[in-house]
N, C-alpha and C positions, 0 to 999 in steps of 0.2 A: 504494500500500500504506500502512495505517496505520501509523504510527508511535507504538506505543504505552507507548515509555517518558515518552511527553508527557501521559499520562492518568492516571499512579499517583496515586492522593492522597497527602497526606503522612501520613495516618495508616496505608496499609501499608505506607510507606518506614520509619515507627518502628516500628509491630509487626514487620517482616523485620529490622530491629535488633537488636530485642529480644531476638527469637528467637536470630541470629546468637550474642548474647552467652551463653544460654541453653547453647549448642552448645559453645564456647570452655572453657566450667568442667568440661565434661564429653570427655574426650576420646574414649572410647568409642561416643557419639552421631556419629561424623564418620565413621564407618566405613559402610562398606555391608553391608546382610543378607545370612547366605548364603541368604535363600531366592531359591529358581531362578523367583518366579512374577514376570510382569514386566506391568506395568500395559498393558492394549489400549489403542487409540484409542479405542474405545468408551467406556471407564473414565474417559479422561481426558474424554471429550467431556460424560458422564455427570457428573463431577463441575464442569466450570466449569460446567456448566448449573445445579445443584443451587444453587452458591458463588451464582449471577446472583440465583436464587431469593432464597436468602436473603438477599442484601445488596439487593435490591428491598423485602422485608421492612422489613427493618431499618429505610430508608429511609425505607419510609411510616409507622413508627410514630413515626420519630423526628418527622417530618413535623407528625403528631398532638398530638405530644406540645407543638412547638411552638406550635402553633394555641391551644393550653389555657393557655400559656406556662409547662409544668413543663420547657422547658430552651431553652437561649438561644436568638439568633437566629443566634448564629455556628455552633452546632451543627447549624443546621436547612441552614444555606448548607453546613457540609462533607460533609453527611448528600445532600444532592441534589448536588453535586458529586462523591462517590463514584459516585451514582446512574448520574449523566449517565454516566463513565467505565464503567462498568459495561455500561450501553445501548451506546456507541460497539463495545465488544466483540464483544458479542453480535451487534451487528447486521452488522458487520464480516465474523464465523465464518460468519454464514447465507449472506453473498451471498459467502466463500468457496467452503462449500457448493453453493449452487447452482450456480456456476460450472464448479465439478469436476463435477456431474452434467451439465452440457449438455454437457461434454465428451464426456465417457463415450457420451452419446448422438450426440455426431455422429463417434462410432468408427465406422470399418467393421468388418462381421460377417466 
């Protein structure tokens, strides 16, 4: 199983910071909704998929951006480093996935 508190980059260790602190000032932010609707699987599968989307994005522009040299080389190595981590996820969830489906299939009816 992957161990994936080894792939965070440092830059969502500081935005979950940041955030945290964001939460701290506000004490009303820490409480839970009363709404009754509660995110699927689906929802959630749905959105790290979207999150993979866009931070592949991101990556390749930042990527671009390097190549022209409108921003460092250090940004292009944390920019492909998110990346990587990013891919290791994904690819992780699928052969999840797949594995719970062969399951399934070598169920008896």
């Amino acid at each position: 199983m992957a161990d994936f508190t080894s792939i965070i980059s440092s830059g969502a260790a500081r935005n979950a910071y940041r955030s945290s602190q964001s939460l701290q000032s506000r004490p009303d932010a820490l409480q839970a909704p009363d709404t009754d609707a509660k995110p699927t699987f689906a929802d959630a599968l749905r959105d790290a998929a979207n999150q993979a989307v866009q931070d592949t994005r991101q990556a390749e522009a930042t990527v671009q951006a390097g190549i022209s040299g409108q921003v460092s080389t250090q940004a292009v190595i944390e920019s492909t480093i998110a990346l990587e981590s990013t891919v290791k996820v994904a690819v992780t969830m699928r052969d999840k996935l797949v594995e719970a489906y062969k399951e399934v299939l070598r169920m008896p009816i």
